[in-house]
C-alpha positions, 0 to 999 in steps of 0.5 A: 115745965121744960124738959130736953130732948133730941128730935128729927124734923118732919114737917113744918107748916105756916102759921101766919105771916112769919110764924110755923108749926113744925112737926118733930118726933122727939126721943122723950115726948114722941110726935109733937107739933111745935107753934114756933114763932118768926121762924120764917125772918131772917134773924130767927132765934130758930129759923125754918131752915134749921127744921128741914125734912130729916134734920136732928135737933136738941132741944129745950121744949116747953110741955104743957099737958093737954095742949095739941101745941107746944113751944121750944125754947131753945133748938140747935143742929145735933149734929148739922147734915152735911151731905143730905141737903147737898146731895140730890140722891140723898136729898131725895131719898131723906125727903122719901123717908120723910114723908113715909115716917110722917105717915106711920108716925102720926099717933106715935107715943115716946119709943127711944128705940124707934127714935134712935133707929132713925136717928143713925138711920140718918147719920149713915145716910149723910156720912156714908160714901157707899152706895145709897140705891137699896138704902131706902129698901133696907130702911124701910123693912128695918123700921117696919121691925118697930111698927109691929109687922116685920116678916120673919126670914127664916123660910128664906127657902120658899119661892113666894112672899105673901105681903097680907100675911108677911110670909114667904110660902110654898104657893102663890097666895089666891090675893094678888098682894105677893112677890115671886121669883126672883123678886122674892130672892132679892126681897129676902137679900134686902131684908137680912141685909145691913146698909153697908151690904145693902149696896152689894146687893145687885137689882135691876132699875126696874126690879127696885122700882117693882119691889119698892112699890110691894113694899109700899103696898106692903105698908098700905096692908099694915099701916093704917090710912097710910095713903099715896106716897108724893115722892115716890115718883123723884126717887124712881127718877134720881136712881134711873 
């Protein structure tokens, strides 16, 4: 049956010598993987490029229950991006942002909500004209809200953040896995923080580095087989 739906591109591989299978997670169906055919030849119906990290689509699919592996019949822009594929830092960021949602999404059912976070999580990426430098900080303790393991802020007070329990404390966890100032302060600031204040909020290059990289563990303590991150290496280069 067909069925429309939005969805973001993550990740595509090659199939055969023209054909793809791309990885979306859509707004009704969730994580799909879709057999898209002469994708990679210049006058594709739906050409490899339309399918780059981040960009938003509508679509007409084709579901078949039971099957690993879907078609579309029809998928446009929705909108197109204008700045992310232009701009190196957004480039960088949405290709970070990319590999993480791939990662935590990998068994992910329908949820709008999730979906529609991400969706205008890229929009303001691509539209804004503020600084981007703490967004992907931002992003990812606002998404880890819908994975089930946001950490509460209201003991916003206390000097230590353990990252197994996601907490702030009193006292330094016996682990090794926790922030201290003045690492916890500006970890508080990025998680109550929006993206349009999120560029308001001063860090030392070296100190989002440390705190990026907490996150990430922080992710690795709660997300299943979450892995390395690839592209965390760019991203620490571009905002030097």
């Amino acid at each position: 049956m067909l069925q429309k739906t939005k969805g973001i591109a993550l990740k595509t591989t090659n199939y055969s010598e023209s054909s793809i299978v791309a990885q979306i997670f859509t707004e009704n169906l969730g994580l799909q993987s879709y057999l898209i055919n002469g994708a990679r030849k210049p006058k594709a119906k739906i050409h490899i490029n339309m399918l780059q990290p981040l960009h938003l689509l509508d679509m007409v699919v084709y579901v078949k229950e039971g099957s690993n592996l879907q078609r579309i019949k029809e998928a446009h822009p929705a909108p197109a991006l204008v700045q992310i594929p232009l701009d190196i830092k957004k480039s960088a960021v949405a290709l970070f942002l990319n590999e993480i949602l791939y990662k935590v999404l990998k068994h992910q059912h329908p949820d709008p909500q999730l979906f529609h976070f991400v969706f205008q999580s890229i929009l303001w990426l691509d539209q804004t004209n503020l600084s981007i430098q703490n967004f992907h900080l931002c992003f990812l303790m606002k998404l880890s809200r819908f994975l089930g393991y946001l950490p509460s802020t209201t003991s916003q007070s206390k000097p230590f953040f353990d990252l197994m329990e996601g907490r702030f404390t009193d006292s330094l966890p016996a682990h090794s896995y926790a922030l201290q100032e003045p690492h916890t302060s500006l970890f508080h600031s990025i998680l109550s923080s929006s993206y349009e204040n999120s560029a308001d909020i001063a860090i030392k290059h070296n100190d989002r580095i440390y705190i990026l990289q907490q996150i990430i563990n922080f992710y690795k303590l709660h997300a299943d087989n979450f892995g390395a991150v690839n592209s965390l290496e760019v991203l620490e280069e571009i905002f030097h």
